[in-house]
C-alpha positions as CSV (number, residue, x, y, z in Angstrom):
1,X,-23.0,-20.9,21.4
2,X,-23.3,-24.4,21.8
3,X,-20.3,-26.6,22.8
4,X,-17.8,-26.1,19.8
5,X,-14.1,-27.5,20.9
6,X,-12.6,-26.4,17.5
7,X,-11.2,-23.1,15.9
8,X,-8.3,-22.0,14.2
9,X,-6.2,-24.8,11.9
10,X,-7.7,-28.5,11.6
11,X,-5.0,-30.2,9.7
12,X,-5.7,-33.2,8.2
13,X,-3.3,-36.5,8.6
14,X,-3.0,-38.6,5.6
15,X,-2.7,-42.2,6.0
16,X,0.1,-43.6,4.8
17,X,0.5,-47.5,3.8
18,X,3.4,-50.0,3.4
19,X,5.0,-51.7,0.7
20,X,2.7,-55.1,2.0
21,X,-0.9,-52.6,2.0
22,X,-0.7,-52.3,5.4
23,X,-1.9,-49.1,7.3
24,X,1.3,-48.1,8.5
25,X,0.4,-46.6,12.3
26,X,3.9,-45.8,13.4
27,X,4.6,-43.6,10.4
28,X,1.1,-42.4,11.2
29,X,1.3,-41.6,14.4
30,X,4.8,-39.8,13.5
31,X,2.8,-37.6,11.0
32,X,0.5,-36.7,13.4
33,X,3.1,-35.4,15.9
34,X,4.4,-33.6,13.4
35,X,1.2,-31.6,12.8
36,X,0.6,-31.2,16.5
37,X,4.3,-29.7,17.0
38,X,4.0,-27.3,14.2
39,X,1.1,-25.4,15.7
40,X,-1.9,-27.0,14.5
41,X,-5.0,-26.2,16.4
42,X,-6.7,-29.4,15.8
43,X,-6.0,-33.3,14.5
44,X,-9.1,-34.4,11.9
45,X,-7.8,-38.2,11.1
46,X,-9.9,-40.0,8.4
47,X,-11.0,-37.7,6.1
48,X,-10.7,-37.0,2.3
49,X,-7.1,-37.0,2.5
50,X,-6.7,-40.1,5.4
51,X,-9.0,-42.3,2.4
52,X,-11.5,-43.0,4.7
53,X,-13.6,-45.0,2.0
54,X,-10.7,-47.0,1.4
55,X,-10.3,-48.5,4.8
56,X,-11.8,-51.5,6.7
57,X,-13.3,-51.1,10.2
58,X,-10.0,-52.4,12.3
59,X,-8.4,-50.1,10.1
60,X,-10.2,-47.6,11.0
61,X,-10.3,-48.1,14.6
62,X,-6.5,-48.6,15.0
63,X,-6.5,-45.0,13.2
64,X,-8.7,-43.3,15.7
65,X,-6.4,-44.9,18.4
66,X,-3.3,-44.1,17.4
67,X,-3.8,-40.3,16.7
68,X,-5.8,-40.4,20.3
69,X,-3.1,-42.1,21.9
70,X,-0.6,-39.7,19.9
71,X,-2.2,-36.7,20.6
72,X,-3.0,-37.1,23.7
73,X,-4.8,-34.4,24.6
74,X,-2.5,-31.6,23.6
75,X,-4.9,-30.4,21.0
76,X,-8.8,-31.6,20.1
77,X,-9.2,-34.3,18.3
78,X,-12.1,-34.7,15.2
79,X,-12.5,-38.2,14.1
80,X,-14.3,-38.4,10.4
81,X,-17.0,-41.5,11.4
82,X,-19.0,-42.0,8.1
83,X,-20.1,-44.5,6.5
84,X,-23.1,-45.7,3.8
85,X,-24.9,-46.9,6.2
86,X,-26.5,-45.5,9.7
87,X,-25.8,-48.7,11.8
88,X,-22.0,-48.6,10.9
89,X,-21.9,-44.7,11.6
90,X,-23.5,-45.2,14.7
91,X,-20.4,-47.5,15.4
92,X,-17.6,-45.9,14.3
93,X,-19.1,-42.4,16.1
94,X,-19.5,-44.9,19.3
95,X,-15.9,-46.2,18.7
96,X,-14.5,-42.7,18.3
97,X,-16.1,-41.4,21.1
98,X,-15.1,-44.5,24.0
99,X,-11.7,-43.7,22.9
100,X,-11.5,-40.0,23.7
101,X,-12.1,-37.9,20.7
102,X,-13.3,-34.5,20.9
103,X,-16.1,-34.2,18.3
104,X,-16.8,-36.8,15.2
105,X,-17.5,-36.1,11.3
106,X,-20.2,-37.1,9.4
107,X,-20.7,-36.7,5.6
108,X,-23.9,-38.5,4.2
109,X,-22.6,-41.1,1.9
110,X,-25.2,-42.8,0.1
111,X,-25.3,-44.7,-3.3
112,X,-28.8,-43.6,-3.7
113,X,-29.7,-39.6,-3.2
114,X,-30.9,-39.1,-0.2
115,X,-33.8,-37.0,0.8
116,X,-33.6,-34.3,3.1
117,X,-35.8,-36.2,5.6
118,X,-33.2,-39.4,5.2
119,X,-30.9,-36.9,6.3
120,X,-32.0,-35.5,9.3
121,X,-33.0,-39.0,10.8
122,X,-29.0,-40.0,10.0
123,X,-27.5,-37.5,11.7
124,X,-30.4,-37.8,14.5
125,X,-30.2,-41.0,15.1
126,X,-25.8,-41.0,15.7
127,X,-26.3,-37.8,17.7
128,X,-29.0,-40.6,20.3
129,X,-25.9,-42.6,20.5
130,X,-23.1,-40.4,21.7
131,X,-22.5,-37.3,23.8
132,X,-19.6,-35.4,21.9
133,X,-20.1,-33.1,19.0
134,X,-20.6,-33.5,16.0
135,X,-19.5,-31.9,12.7
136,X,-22.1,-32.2,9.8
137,X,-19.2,-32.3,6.6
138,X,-20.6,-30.7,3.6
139,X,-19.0,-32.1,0.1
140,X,-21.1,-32.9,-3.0
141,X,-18.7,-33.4,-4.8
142,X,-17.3,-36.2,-2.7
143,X,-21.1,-37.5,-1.6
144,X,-23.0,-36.9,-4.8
145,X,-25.3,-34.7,-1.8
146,X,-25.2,-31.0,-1.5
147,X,-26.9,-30.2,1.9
148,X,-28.5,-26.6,1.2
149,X,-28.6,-23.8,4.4
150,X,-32.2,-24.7,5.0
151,X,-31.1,-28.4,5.3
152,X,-27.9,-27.3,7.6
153,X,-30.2,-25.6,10.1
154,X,-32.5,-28.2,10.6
155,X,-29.3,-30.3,11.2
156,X,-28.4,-28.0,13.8
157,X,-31.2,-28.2,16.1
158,X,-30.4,-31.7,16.6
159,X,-28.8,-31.1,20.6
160,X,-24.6,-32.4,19.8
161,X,-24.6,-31.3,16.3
162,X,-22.9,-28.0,16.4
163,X,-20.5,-27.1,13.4
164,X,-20.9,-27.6,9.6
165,X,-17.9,-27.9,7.5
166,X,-19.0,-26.4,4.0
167,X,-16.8,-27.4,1.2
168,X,-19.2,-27.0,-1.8
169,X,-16.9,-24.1,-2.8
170,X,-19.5,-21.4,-2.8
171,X,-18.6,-18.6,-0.8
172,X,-22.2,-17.4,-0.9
173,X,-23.1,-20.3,1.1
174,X,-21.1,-19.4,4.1
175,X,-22.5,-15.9,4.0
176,X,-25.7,-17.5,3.6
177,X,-25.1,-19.4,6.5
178,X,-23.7,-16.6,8.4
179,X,-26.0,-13.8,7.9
180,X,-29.3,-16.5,8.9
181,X,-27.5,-18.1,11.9
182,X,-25.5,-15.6,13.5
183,X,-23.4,-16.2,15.9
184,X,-25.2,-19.8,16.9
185,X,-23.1,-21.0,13.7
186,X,-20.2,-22.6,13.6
187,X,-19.2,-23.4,10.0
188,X,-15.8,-24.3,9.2
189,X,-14.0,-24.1,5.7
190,X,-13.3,-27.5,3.8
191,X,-12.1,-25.6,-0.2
192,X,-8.7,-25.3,0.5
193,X,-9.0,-22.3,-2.4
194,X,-11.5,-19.9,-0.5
195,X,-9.3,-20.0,2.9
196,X,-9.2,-16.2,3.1
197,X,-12.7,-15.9,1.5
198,X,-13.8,-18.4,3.9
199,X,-12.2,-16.1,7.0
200,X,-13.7,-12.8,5.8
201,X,-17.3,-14.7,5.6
202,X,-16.8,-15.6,9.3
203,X,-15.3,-19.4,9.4
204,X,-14.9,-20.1,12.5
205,X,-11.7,-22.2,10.9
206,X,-10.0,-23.6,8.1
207,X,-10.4,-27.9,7.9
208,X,-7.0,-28.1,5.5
209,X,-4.9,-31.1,4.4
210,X,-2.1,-27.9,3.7
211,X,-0.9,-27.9,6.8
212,X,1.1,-31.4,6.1
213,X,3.5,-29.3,3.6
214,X,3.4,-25.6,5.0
215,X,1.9,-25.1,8.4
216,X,3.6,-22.2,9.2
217,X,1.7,-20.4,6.1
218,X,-1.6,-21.7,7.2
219,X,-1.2,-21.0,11.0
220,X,0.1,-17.3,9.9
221,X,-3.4,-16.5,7.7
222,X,-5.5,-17.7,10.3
223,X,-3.0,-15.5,13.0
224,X,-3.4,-12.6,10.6
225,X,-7.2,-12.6,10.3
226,X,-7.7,-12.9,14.1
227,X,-5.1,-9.8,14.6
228,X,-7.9,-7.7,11.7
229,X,-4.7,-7.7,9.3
230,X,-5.9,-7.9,5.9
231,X,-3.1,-7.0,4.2
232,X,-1.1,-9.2,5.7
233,X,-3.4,-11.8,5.5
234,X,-3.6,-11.7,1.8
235,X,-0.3,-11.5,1.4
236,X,-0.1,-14.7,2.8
237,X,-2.6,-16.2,0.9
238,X,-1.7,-15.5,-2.6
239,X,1.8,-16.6,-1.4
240,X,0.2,-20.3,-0.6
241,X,-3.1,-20.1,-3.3
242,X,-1.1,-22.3,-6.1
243,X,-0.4,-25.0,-4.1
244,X,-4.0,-25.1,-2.4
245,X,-5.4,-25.2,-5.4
246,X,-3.3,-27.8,-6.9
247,X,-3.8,-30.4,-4.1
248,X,-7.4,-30.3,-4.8
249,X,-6.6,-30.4,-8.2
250,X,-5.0,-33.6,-8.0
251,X,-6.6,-35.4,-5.2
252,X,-5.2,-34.7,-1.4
253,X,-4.0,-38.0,-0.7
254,X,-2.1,-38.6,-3.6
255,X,-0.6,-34.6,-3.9
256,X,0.0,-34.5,0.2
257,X,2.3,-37.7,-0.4
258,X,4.1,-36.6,-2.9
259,X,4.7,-33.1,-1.3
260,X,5.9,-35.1,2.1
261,X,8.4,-37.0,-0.5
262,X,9.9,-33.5,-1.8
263,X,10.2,-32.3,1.6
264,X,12.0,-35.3,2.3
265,X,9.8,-36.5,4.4
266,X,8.3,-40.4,4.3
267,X,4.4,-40.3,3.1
268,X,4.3,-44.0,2.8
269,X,2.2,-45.6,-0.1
270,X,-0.8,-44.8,-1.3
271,X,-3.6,-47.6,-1.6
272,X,-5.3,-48.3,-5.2
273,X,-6.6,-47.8,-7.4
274,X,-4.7,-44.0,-6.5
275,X,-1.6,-43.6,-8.0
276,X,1.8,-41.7,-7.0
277,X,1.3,-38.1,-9.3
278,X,3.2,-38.1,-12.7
279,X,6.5,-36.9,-13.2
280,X,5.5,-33.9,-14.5
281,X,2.8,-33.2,-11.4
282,X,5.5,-33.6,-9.3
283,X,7.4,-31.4,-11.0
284,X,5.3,-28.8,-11.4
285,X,4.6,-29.5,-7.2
286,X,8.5,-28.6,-6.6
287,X,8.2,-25.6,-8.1
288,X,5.2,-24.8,-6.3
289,X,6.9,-25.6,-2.9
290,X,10.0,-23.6,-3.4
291,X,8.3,-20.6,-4.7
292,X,6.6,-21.0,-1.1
293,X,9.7,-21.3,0.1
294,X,11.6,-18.3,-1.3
295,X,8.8,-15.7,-0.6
C-alpha cells in the first residue's frame, strides 16, 4: 500500500471564537489536547466542523500551527487545505506541510461544477508541490461535487494522493470502492451515521467530529471491529447512533459547541451567520448525552 499515516479515530477539532470574533488559539489548542489525551488516533483541524470556509488565511495558518505545535507529534496530524481556487490550495497544502503535518485534505470547492478533467489537474497540480499525502475529501453535499469511484481512482494514481474520505452517505460506494481497489485503497468514513456500516465495508477509519463529546464510544467501535466483535460493536453503535445522527442533523460546528457547553466544557463562539442551536435542540441534545451516559 502506499504511504497512509492514518487509521483508526480522526477526530475533528472545532474552532472556537471569542466574544471580539477572534479565533481563539488557546482554547483551541486546549481542545485539541483533549482529543489527543482521550485516545484519538489522529488530529484533522479545519474541516466541516473547524468552519474552514469561514476563516481567513492567517487564520488559517495560526490553526495549522497551533494543533502542530499542540500535538506535537504524539499522534498524525491531517490538515484540511482547500480552497476555490488551485493557487491558494497549493498554499495552504505548502503551509501545512513546512509546518509538520502528516498528510493534507482536499475537497474540490468550486462555485462553478467542475469537470472530472478540472479535477484531476487540481489535485495534480498540489500533489507537484508537496511531498506528504494527501486525502482526496468526498462531500457533495458540502461541494455541490460528488466524485464518482471511476473519478476516485484516477485520483489515486496521482503518486502522494493515497486515501479518500467518502462522505456522500452511500454505503455502496465504499463497497464499490473496496471490491475495485482492493487492498491499494484506503477510504476513510466522513457520515458520522454509517460508522459501523462504514467498518464492515472495510474503512480503513472513521473521520468523526463525535469524538469531541464521547470518545470513549467512538474509540471502543473502532476497538471492537478490529478485535472481529460484531456484537459488541453494534452494541456500541446503536448506543451512540442518535447523537451521530443529530450533529449532522444540525450542523457540526454549531451541535459540537453546544454539546462541549452541556459537558461543561468551554466551546467558545461560533462565527456567523451560524447560530448557538435552539432551546429546544439543546434540549433534546441533553437527553441525547445522558442516555449515552447511562448505558
Amino acid at each position: 500500500m502506499k504511504n497512509i499515516p492514518f487509521k483508526g479515530v480522526i477526530a475533528y477539532p472545532i474552532t472556537p471564537f471569542d466574544h471580539h470574533d477572534k479565533v481563539d488559539i488557546p482554547l483551541f489548542q486546549q481542545h485539541v489536547e483533549h482529543l489527543v489525551q482521550s485516545g484519538s488516533h489522529g488530529i484533522a483541524p479545519l474541516g466541516s466542523t473547524g468552519v474552514l470556509p469561514y476563516l481567513s488565511d492567517e487564520e488559517k495558518e495560526a490553526v495549522t500551527e497551533a494543533t502542530i505545535q499542540q500535538v506535537n507529534n504524539r499522534v498524525p496530524t491531517l490538515v484540511g487545505v482547500s480552497n476555490l481556487t488551485t493557487e491558494k490550495t497549493v498554499y495552504h497544502a505548502q503551509f501545512a506541510e513546512k509546518a509538520g503535518a502528516t498528510a493534507v485534505m482536499i475537497i474540490p470547492m468550486s462555485y462553478w461544477r467542475l469537470s472530472d478533467e478540472e479535477i484531476v489537474k487540481h489535485y495534480d497540480t498540489v500533489a507537484s508541490k508537496i511531498s506528504i499525502p494527501i486525502m482526496a475529501y468526498n462531500n457533495p453535499a458540502t461541494s455541490g461535487v460528488d466524485m464518482s469511484p471511476a473519478l476516485l481512482k484516477r485520483l489515486l494514481e496521482i503518486p502522494n494522493v493515497t486515501m479518500i474520505k467518502e462522505s456522500s452517505g452511500d454505503i455502496q460506494r465504499m463497497h464499490t470502492l473496496k471490491k475495485e481497489l482492493g487492498e491499494e485503497v484506503a477510504f476513510y468514513n466522513g457520515s458520522n451515521p454509517l460508522a459501523l456500516a462504514a467498518f464492515s465495508a472495510g474503512a480503513t477509519g472513521w473521520c468523526t467530529a463525535a469524538t469531541n463529546l464521547i470518545p470513549a464510544h467512538n474509540i471502543n467501535l473502532y476497538e471492537a471491529i478490529q478485535n472481529n466483535d460484531l456484537n459488541l460493536a453494534r452494541k456500541l453503535f446503536y448506543e451512540q447512533v442518535e447523537l451521530l445522527q443529530f450533529i449532522v442533523a444540525k450542523g457540526l460546528p454549531r451541535a459540537i459547541k453546544a454539546g462541549l457547553s452541556l459537558l461543561g466544557t468551554d466551546g467558545g463562539q461560533l462565527r456567523k451567520p451560524l447560530l448557538p442551536l435552539s432551546e429546544s435542540e439543546v434540549s433534546q441534545l441533553k437527553t441525547i448525552l445522558e442516555s449515552i451516559k447511562n448505558k
